[in-house]
C-alpha positions in Angstrom: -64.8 0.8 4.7 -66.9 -1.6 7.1 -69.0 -4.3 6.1 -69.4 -5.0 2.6 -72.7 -6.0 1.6 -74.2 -8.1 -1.8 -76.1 -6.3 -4.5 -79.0 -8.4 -4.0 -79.3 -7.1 -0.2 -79.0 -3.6 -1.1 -81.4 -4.7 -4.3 -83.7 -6.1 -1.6 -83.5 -3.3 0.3 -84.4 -0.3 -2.2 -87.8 -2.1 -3.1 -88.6 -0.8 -0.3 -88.4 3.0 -1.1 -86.5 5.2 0.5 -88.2 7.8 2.7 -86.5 11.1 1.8 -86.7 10.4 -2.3 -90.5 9.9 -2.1 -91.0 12.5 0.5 -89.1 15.5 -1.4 -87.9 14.1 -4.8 -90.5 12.3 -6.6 -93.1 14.9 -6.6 -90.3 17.5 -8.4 -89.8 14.4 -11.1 -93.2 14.2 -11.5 -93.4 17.7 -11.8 -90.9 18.0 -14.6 -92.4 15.1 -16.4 -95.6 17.0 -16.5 -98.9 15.4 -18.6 -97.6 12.5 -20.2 -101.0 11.2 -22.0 -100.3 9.6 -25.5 -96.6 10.0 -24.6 -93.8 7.4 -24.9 -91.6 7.2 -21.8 -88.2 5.6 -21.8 -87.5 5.0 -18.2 -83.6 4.1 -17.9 -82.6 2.5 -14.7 -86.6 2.0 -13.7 -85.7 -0.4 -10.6 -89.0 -1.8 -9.3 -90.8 0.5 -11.6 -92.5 2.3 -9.5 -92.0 5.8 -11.8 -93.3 3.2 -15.0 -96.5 2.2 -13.2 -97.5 6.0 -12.4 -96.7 7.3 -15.9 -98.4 4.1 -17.7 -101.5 4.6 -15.4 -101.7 8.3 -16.8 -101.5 7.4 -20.4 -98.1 6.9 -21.0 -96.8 3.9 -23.4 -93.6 3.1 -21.3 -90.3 1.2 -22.1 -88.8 0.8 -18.8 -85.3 -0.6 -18.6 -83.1 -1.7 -15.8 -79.4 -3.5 -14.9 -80.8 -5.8 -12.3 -82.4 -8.5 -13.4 -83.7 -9.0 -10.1 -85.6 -5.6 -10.6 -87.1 -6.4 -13.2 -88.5 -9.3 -11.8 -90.1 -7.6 -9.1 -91.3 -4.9 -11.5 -93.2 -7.1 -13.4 -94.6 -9.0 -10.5 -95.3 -5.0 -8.3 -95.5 -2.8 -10.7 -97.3 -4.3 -14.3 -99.0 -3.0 -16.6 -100.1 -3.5 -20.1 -98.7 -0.1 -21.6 -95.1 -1.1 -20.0 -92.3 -2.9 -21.4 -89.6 -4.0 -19.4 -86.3 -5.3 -20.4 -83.2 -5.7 -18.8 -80.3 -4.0 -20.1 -77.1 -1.5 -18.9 -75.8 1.5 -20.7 -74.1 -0.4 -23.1 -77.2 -1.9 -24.8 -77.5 -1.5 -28.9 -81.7 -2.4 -27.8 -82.9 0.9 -26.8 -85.0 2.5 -29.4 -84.0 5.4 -31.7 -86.0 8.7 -31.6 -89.2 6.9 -30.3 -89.5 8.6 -27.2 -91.2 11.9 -25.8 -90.0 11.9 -22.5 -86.7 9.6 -21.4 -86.3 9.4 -17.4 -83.5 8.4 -15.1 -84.3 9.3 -11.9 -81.1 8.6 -9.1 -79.3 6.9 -12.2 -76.2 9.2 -12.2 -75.5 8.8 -8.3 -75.0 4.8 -9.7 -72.8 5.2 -13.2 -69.1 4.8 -11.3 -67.4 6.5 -13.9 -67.3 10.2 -15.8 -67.2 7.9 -19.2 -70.3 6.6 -18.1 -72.0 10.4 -17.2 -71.3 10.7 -20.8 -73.0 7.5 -22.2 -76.1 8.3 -20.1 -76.5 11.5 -21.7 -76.0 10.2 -25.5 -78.2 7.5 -25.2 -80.6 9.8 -23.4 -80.6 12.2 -27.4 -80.4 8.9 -29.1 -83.6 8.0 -27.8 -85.5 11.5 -28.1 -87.7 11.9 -30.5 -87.3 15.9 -31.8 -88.8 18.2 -29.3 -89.2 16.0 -26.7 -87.3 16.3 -23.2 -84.7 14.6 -20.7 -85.9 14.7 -17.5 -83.0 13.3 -14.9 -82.2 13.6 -11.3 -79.1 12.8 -8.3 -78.1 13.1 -5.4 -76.9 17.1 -5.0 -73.0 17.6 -4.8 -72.7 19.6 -2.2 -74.2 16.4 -0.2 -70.7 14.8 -0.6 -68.9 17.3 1.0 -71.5 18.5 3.5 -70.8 18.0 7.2 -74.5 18.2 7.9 -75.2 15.0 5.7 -76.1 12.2 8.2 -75.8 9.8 5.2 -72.1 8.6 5.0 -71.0 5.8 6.7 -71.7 5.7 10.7 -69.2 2.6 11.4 -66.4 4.7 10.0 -67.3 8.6 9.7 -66.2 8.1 6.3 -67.6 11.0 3.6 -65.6 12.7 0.7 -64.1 15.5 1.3 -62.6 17.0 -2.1 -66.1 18.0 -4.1 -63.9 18.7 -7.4 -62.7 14.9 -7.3 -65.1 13.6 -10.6 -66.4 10.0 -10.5 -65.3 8.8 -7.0 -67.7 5.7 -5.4 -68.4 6.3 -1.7 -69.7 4.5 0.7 -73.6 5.7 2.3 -76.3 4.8 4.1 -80.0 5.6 3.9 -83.3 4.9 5.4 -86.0 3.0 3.6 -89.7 3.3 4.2 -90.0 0.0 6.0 -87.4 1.6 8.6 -84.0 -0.7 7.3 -80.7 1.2 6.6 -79.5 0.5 3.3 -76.0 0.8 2.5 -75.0 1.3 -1.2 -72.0 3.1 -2.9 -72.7 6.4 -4.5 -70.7 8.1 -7.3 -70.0 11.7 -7.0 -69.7 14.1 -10.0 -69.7 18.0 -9.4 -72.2 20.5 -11.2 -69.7 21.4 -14.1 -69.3 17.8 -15.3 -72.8 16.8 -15.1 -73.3 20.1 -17.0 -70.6 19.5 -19.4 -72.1 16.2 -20.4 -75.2 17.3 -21.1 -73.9 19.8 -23.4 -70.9 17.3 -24.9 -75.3 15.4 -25.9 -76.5 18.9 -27.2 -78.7 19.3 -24.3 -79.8 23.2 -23.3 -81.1 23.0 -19.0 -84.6 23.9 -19.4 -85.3 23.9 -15.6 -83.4 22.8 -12.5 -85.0 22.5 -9.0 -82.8 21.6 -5.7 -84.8 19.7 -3.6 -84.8 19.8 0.1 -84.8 17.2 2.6 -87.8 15.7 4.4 -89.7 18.0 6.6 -88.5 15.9 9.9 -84.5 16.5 8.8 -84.2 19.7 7.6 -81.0 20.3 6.2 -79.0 23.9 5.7 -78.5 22.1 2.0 -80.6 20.5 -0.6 -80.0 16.5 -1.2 -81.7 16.1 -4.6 -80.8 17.8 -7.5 -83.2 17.6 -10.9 -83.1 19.0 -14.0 -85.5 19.3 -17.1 -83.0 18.8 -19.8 -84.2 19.2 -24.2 -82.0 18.9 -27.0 -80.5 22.2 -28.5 -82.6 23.7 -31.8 
């Protein structure tokens, strides 16, 4: 698989953005979040909390949540302020609030789970956390990006890219390019369009909106690499 590197490098590495998620994904996110003033946003799997900051600084009380503790860290030393809470906990934590929230967020969270159990989790916790009426708004990497021979993500050392798109759950290797120019190498987990579907509907989520997103302007692709979806519990 090529050279294996520590969390905290590939931690290290993702504070500083990756150029194709700001470029083409975070404007559809913000998009689907829509006006978030006098809202309260759960942010699950908030890294450096970039996302946080924005919706805090337009009127959003915001309880932003992450594995790493290292994130965290640098969240609260990049990205404070006094309308966010951050915490660090996983998708096993009993902390996260009940009902209390408009909007809950997990942007690039499902790419990271590495396992369908865990595709299900994010979704319950996601309806847990919902206050009635309010909405799920959640993003990955597409599916057909596993499988695509135009995807100039997977591993260069060793060619290596999935090949079976129905296989649910597998961690690959991949490689991306950060804003600051550094490849980072992380493992990805791949789950087709029917199980990501199926779990939101296992939750009692309805898909209010879904928009493919396409890849920066400089590396066009013949398929999208983001996929987003605006996501509210059935009445």
């Amino acid at each position: 698989m090529g050279e294996e590197f520590s969390i905290k490098e590939s931690v290290d590495t993702y504070t500083e953005g990756i150029t194709s998620e700001e470029l083409s994904l975070r404007p559809v996110m913000l998009q689907l979040v829509g006006d978030v003033r006098g809202n309260t946003v759960l942010d699950i799997g908030c890294g450096n909390g970039r996302y946080s900051q924005m919706f805090a600084q337009n009127g959003a009380n915001v309880i932003a949540t992450d594995a790493s503790t290292h994130q965290i860290e640098l969240a609260k030393q990049k990205h404070s302020h006094q309308h966010i809470r951050y915490s660090v906990g996983d998708l096993s934590a009993e902390s996260l609030p009940a009902a209390s929230a408009d909007v809950v967020f997990a942007n690039l969270v499902i790419p990271s789970l590495g396992g369908t159990d865990k595709l299900d989790t994010l979704f319950e916790i996601a309806r847990q956390a919902l206050k009635p009426g309010g909405k799920f708004v959640v993003s990955a990497l597409h599916p057909l990006l596993y499988v695509s021979s135009d995807a100039d993500m997977w591993d260069k050392a060793t060619d290596f890219k999935p090949e079976n798109y129905f296989t649910e759950g597998t961690q690959y290797h991949a490689e991306a390019l950060t804003n600051a120019g550094n490849e980072m190498r992380f493992n990805e987990s791949h789950f087709s369009l029917t199980r990501i579907s199926e779990a939101m509907q296992k939750s009692g989520f309805v898909i209010r909106k879904i928009i493919e997103s396409r890849q920066v302007p400089e590396k066009q692709m013949l398929l999208p690499k983001y996929v987003a979806f605006e996501c509210v519990l059935a009445s």
